[in-house]
Phi, psi and omega in degrees: 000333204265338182285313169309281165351301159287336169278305182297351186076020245222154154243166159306318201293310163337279213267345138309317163321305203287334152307343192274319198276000207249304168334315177288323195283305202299240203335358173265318195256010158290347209250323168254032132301306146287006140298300228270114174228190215239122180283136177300130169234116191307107137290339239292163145060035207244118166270145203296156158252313173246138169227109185256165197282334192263127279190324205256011178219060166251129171259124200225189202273134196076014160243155181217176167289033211345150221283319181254020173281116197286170182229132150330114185234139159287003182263350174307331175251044217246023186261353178269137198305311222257046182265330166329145217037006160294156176190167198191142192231097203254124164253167202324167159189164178216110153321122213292328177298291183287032158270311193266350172289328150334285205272004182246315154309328168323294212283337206274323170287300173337325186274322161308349203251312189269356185227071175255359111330075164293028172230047137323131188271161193270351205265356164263021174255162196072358174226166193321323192292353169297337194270011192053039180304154163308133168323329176285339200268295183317309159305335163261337166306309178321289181355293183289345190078029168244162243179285207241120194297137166294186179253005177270006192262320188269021179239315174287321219280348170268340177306299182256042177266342168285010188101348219262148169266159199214115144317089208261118175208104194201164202297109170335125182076010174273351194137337209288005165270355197252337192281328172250328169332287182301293196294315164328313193279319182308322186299312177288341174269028156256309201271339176296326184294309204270347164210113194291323188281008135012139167256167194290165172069008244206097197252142161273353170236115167251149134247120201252150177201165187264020184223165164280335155284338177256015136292319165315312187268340173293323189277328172321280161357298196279291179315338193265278172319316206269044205232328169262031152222036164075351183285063191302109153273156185221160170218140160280065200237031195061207180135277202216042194265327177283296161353307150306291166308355208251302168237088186300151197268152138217103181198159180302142190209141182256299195253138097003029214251130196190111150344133175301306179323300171270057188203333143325287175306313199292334201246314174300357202224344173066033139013260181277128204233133193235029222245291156270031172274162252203334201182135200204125187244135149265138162250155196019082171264025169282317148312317204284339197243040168248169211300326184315326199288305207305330156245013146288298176338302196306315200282311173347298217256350175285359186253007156271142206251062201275174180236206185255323192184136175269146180257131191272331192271032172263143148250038171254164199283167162264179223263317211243190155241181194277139139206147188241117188258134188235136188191141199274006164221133195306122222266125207253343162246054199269321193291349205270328187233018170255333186337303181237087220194299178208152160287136198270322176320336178291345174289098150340065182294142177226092211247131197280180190275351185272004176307126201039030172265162176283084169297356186216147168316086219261100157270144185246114200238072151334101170224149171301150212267319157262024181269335204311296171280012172267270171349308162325305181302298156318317170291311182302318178302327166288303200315317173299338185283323155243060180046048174274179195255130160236133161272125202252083179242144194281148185264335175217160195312326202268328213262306181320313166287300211284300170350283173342308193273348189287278169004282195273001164277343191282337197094013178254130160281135199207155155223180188246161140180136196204157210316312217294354191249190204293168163289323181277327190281313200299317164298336180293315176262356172282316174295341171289287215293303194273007171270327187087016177301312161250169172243002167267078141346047237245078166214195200245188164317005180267345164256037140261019169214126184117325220256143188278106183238030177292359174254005171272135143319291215242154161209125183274069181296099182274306165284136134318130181263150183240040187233125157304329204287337181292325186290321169273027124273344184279333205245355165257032166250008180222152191053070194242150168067036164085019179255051178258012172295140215021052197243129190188152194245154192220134142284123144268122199254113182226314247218171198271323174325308198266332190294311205278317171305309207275324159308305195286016180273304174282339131317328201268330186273002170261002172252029174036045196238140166335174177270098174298133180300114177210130172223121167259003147187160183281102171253136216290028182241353143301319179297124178247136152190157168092132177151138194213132191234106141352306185253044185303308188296300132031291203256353190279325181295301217303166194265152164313107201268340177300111184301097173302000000 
């Protein structure tokens, strides 16, 4: 021993001190773990937020955490086999501090921005006529039986009639395409005036996305409004992108609507000319400014000629264009792929008070990965009985056809649709599911952004998604536009991958904190691109499906 010492540089005296002190150190801090104890807290007359089966990880309303307090999570064990039937149920919640502080900025700007006139008349308030839309324009919103602006349209549509470029981040299904739609278009039937001479393919407005269904139904939309004001629009949704370079369109086009991938293609090949746009929209820019994306994006947005802010009170045409980014989550590597691009302090935010909070009731169910289709069955069947809408999603295209085929061997009629099929069977079946022919969905993230889902109840993660951002789309495909009665999103948890997602979800809500943007790896059967629908004039008869 004495020899270790000497070798080690050591006195005996040295490495008793040190012992003394590691000792000391270990029992202070035995002592305040156990001090730290958890104060009884009176549910009685308490409503739970999270409720879970085992009752003793039940969370209620007016509990709170010590700040440095590790939390109890009911998903901790929930990586051991013999954890299969646990499950735990976070109902809606908005942390009330932070809701009214949300909602008192909202409102304090709002007021400033839509009565900055006091000499407003009260019969335009609360209705479109607050913003000074063109009068044509207002009158075919009457048309449609829109009437009264939501609140992220009456908070986004004066920022960007004032010029500003603006981050729009707000909760799937609240408004948020009619919040940037209208103000484009009132601006180009201003800006159509100041330049007559136009060259053909040459647009003054683009919106751009990273699918094909949501290009499609934004442009459907778009084509709906504009067609009784003189506003020609076109959509780009692939497809028929070689068909296109081969006899290329030459004709005047006002507005733009288009998938990245072919508009991409179409402008690099000069198609299309960006040269005079005006106003350049990304939707579900969270998709777009991911890494699969991010340096096409880049060379894409360097052919637009943005600025810092447009001056509305010029009668000239402007100089630079408007740009606007839209997304149901605040887009988190958005400074990582604009940086050198636009300056991002000119980006505006415009955020509901609801972002990434949980809005429909959520279950979370621990099941074995061959527990999986009994269970499936089970959840589907009352529902189906009583003709409810259910959405089914998948993490890839093969898991995704078979649930479909499992279904119609049960005797449930379902359809699929996912990246891998044709154009015509993906529309055919979208429309059988939205028609109510079936009442069952099958599909992967490729059907969670775009598709007008306001009549589905229930949504089904059967793969647990390991992207947050993908889940709070998946989960905006039910209770969209305040349509949340009886509306709930139900999880299946089988895997260590979908566990690790599902832990930070259940922290935050018991730290009464939004759902934080986490992606553990990318899956290539999300990248969509191409699609082209033949009967748009067809689909054009149809009632307005964008949940203004």
């Amino acid at each position: 021993m004495t020899m270790f010492f000497r070798f080690c540089n050591l006195c005996h005296k040295t490495a008793n001190v040190q012992f003394i002190n590691f000792q000391r150190c270990y029992r202070n801090t035995s002592k305040k773990k156990s001090s730290v104890k958890r104060t009884a807290f009176n549910v009685e007359g308490k409503t739970p937020i999270i409720e879970c089966k085992r009752k003793e990880f039940n969370f209620y309303e007016g509990q709170t955490y010590p700040k440095r307090e590790i939390i109890q999570l009911a998903s901790k064990g929930w990586h051991h086999y013999k954890s299969k039937g646990d499950y735990f149920l976070i109902q809606p919640f908005v942390h009330n501090q932070t809701q009214n502080q949300t909602q008192n900025q909202m409102s304090e700007q709002a007021e400033d921005d839509a009565y900055e006139d006091d000499a407003y008349e009260e019969d335009t308030h609360d209705s479109f006529k607050q913003f000074n839309l063109d009068p044509q324009l207002t009158k075919i919103l009457e048309r449609y039986s829109i009437t009264k602006p939501l609140h992220i349209q009456r908070v986004g549509i004066p920022k960007i009639l004032n010029g500003a470029n603006t981050v729009i981040a707000a909760e799937t299904g609240c408004g948020k395409t009619l919040a940037y739609l209208l103000p484009m278009i009132d601006e180009i039937l201003r800006w159509k005036e100041l330049e007559k001479d136009r060259r053909y393919n040459s647009p003054l407005g683009l919106i751009v996305t990273p699918s094909r269904e949501l290009a499609f139904q934004i442009g459907l939309e778009a084509r709906k409004i504009c067609q009784y004001l003189g506003i020609r629009t076109k959509l780009f949704t692939g497809g028929k992108t070689k068909k296109i370079l081969l006899d290329p369109p030459v004709e005047k086009v006002d507005i733009v609507v288009a998938s990245f991938g072919v508009i991409s293609k179409l402008t690099t090949n000069k198609v299309i000319r960006l040269s005079a746009v005006k106003h350049i929209v990304l939707d579900e820019a969270d998709a777009l400014f991911h890494e699969t994306f991010q340096e096409q994006l880049q060379v894409f947005l360097k052919r637009v000629p943005l600025g810092f802010a447009q001056d509305t009170n010029s009668p000239k045409l402007p100089a630079a264009a408007q740009f606007t980014v839209v997304s149901a989550t605040m887009p988190s590597r958005m400074s990582i792929v604009l940086k050198d691009i636009i300056n991002v302090d000119s980006l505006v935010p415009v955020k509901s008070n609801k972002l990434h909070h949980i809005l429909v009731p959520q279950k979370f169910m621990r099941v074995g990965a061959d527990d999986k289709p009994a269970e499936l069955l089970k959840y589907i069947k009352p529902k189906v009985a009583r003709k409810d809408q259910v959405i089914v999603f998948s993490n890839d295209n093969k898991t995704c056809n078979w649930v479909s085929m499992f279904l119609d061997n049960s005797n449930i009629k379902s359809v699929s649709l996912n990246g891998e099929m044709p154009l015509y069977d993906r529309n055919n079946r979208y429309a059988a599911f939205k028609s109510g022919k079936c009442r069952v969905l099958c599909t992967t993230n490729a059907g969670s952004r775009g598709l007008d889902t306001i009549t589905v109840r229930h949504v089904l993660n059967y793969d647990f998604p390991t992207a947050t951002a993908d889940y709070i789309h998946r989960c905006g495909r039910t209770g969209r536009v305040g349509n949340i009665k009886d509306c709930r999103v139900t999880n299946f948890i089988s895997t260590q991958s979908e566990l690790t997602v599902v832990q930070k979800i259940e922290k935050s809500a018991r730290r009464l904190k939004p759902i934080p943007i986490i992606d553990i790896h990318h899956n290539p059967d999300d990248d969509v691109e191409g699609f082209d629908i033949e009967d748009i004039k067809q689909m054009e008869q149809e009632e307005f499906s964008v949940p203004y």
